[in-house]
C-alpha positions as CSV (number, residue, x, y, z in Angstrom):
1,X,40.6,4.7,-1.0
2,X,37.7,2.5,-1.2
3,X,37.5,2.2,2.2
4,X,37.5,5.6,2.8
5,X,34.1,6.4,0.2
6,X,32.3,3.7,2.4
7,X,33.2,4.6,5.7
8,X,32.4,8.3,4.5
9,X,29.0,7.3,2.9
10,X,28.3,5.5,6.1
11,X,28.6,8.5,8.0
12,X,26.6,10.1,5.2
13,X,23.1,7.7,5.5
14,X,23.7,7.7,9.5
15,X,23.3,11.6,9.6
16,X,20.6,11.5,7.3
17,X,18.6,9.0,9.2
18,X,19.3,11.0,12.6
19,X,18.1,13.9,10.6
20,X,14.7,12.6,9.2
21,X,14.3,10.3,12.8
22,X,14.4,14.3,14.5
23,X,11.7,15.3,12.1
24,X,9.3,12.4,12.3
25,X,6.1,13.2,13.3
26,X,4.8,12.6,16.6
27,X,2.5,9.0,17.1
28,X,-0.9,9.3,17.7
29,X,-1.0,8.0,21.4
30,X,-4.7,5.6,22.1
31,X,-5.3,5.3,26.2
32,X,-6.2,1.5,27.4
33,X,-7.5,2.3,30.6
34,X,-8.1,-1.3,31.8
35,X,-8.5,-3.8,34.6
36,X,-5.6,-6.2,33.6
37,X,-6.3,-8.5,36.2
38,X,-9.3,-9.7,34.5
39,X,-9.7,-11.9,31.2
40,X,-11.8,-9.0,29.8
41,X,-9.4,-6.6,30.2
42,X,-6.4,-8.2,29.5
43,X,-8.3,-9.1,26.2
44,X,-9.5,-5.9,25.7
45,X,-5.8,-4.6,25.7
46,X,-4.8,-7.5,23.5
47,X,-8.0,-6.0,20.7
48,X,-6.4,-2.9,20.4
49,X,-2.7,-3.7,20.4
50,X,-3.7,-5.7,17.1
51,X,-5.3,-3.6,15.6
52,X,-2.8,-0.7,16.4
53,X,-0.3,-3.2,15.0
54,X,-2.7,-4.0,11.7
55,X,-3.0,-0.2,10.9
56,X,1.1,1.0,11.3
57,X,1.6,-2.4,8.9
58,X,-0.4,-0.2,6.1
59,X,1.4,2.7,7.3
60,X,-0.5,4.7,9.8
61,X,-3.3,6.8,9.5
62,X,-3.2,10.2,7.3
63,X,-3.6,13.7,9.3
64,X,-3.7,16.2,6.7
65,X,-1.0,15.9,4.7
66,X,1.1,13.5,6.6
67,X,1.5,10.0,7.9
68,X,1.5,9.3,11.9
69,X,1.5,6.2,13.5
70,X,-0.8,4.9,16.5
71,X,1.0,4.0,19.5
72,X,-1.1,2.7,22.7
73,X,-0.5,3.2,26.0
74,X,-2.3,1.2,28.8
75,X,-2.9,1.6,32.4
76,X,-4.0,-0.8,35.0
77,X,-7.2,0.6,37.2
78,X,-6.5,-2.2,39.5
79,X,-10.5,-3.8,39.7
80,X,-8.8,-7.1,40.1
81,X,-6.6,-5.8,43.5
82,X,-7.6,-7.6,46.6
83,X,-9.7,-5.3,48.6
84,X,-11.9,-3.4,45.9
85,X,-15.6,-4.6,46.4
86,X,-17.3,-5.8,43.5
87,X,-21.1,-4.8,43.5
């Protein structure tokens, strides 16, 4: 019988949180367009990841009446490939 309640309530919490995950709002996405090839850029990348991280640690940022978190997203413009002049 005990076994039973548990294995219910389990089922209970784990379509709750499936619930609430689908409702979650959207994270704010911050674009890294950098050259990752070079120590700048690869530090660059490196600022804002910890800062990113810093700010979902308190929570996120508020927009409007809700919390989102910041997500970042980074692409490498290659400046470092063989080939590309540098002036």
């Amino acid at each position: 019988m005990k076994r039973r309640i548990g294995v219910l309530g389990f089922f209970i919490v784990l379509g709750l949180v499936f619930t609430l995950s689908a409702y979650a709002a959207d994270p704010i996405v911050i674009g890294v367009p950098t050259s990752t090839g070079f120590v700048e850029g690869k530090e660059c990348l490196a600022v804002v990841e910890m800062a990113v991280a810093e700010i979902n640690a308190k929570g996120g940022v508020k927009v409007g009446s809700e919390k989102r978190m910041l997500k970042v997203e980074t692409i490498d413009i290659r400046d470092a490939a063989p080939g590309v002049p540098v002036p």
